[in-house]
N, C-alpha and C positions, 0 to 999 in steps of 0.2 A: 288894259289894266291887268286881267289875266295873264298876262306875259311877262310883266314885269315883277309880279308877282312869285311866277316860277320860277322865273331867274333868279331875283331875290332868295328864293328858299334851298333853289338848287347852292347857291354863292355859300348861304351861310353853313348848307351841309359838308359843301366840300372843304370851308375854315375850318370846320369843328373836325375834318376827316385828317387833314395834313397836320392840324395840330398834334391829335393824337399822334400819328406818325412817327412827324418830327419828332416833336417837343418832350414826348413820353418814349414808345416805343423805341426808335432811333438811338436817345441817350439810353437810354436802362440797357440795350445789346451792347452800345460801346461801351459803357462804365461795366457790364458784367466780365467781356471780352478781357478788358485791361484788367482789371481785380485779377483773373484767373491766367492769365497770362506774363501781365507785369504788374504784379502786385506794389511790387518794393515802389518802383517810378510811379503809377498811379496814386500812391500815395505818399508823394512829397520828397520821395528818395530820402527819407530823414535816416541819419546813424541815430540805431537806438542800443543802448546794453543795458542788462538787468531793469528794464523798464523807465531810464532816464536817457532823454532826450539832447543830444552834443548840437544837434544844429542839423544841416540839410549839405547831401554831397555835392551838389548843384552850387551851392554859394560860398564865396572867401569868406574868411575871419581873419579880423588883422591880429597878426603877430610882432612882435617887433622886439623880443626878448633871448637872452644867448640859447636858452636849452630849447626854444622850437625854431621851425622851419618858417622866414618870412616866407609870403605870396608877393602879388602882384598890389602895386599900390591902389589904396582903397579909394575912391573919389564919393564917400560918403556925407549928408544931410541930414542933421536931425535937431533942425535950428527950423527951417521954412512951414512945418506943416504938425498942429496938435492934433490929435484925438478927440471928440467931446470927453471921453471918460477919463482926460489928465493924463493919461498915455505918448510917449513919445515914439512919433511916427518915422522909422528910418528907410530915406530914399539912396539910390545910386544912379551913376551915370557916368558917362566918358567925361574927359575933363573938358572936352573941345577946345582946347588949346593948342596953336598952330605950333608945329616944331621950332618954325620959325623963330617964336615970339620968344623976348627976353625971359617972359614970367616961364615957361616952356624950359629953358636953359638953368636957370635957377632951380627949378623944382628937382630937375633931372642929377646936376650940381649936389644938393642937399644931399639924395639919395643914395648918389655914388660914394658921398662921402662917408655916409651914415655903414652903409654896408661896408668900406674899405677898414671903418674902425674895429667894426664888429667882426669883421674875420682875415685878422691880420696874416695868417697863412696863407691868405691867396694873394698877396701884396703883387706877383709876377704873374698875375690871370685878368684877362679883361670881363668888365662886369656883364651877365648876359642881359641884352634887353630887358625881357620880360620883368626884370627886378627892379628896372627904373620906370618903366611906362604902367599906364594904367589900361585897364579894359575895357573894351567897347560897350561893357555891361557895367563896367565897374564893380562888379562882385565875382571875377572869374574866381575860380576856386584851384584853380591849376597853373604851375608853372612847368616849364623846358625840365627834361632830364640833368643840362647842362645847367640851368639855374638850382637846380635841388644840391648834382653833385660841386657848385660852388659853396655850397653852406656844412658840407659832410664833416671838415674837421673842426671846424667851432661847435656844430650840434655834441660829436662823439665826444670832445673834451667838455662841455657844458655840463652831461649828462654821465660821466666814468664812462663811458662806452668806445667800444673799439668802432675804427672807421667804417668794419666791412660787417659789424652789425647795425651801423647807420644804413647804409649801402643794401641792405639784406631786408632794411623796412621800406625805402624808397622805391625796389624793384617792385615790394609787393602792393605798393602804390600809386604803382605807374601804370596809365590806361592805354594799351596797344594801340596799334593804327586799326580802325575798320577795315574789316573782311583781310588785313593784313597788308592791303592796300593802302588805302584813303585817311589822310591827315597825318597826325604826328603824333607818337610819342608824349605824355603830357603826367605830368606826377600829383597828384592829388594834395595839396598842404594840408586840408586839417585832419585825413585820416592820418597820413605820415605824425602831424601834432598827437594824435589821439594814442597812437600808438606809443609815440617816445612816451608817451604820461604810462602805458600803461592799461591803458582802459579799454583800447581793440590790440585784444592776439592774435587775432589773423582777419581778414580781407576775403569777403565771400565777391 
């Protein structure tokens, strides 16, 4: 009886030891580390100016108007899922629809045509992907360099703006490959958006 006793006691000391650890000590180093480290990403990557809140660098916002830059199409829900407090709860996702499939063809269809209206300048350029497919997140927030500079002279005419001050916001929202290496090239839509409005002068 003795024995199982101590074990017992021993058991519930070393819970109460690895909780601490874990549960407290553990998180409070790593949330200190990030805070003081990457502050911005630790908390939420969100673009803020003069203390109002545009949204989060991490996530698209659909555009689909002449004087901003579309993204990647949005495969967004805000039909399936309430809130208790009446709030409208919005999900995303891939479309998991096969290339294959007719609905797949149509969608893609719609899109090209939609784009071909909206920027009749490029009538002799093939549409880039990324402008017709959607993301494996369904909220990517980035498109191709070559999908940005397909939208350069509808943005520049939408907004009185010349092409190679389109071009001169794009650059400064395009995110390099890793270590110069690794991935692609990728252009950020709603700073590029935020910017054409006006609201961010430069890109930290």
């Amino acid at each position: 009886m003795k024995t199982v006793k101590s074990v017992f006691s021993k058991a519930v000391v070393i819970f109460f030891v690895f909780t601490v650890i874990c549960g407290v000590v553990y998180t409070a180093v790593v949330t200190g580390i990030a805070q003081l480290i990457f502050p911005n990403q630790a908390n939420g990557s969100i673009i803020e100016v003069n203390g109002k809140k545009y949204g989060c660098e991490l996530l698209g916002q659909h555009y689909n108007d002449t004087n901003h830059m579309w993204g990647r199409i949005m495969n967004i829900d805000v039909q399936t899922y309430k809130a208790e407090n009446g709030k409208t709860l919005m999900y995303a996702a891939p479309s998991n629809l096969s290339p294959a499939s007719e609905e797949y063809k149509e969608l893609v269809a719609e899109r090209i045509k939609m784009l071909r209206e909206a920027n009749p300048d490029m009538a002799e350029k093939a549409v880039p992907v990324d402008l017709v497919t959607c993301s494996g997140s369904g909220l990517d927030p980035h498109i191709s360099p070559a999908a940005a500079q397909y939208q350069v002279a509808r943005i520049a005419k939408a907004n009185d703006m010349t092409e190679e001050e389109v071009e001169n916001i794009i650059e400064k929202c395009t995110d390099k490959r890793f270590l110069g290496l690794f991935g692609e090239k990728t252009v950020n839509v709603l700073k590029v958006n935020l910017m054409l409005d006006g609201i961010l002068s430069w890109i930290e």
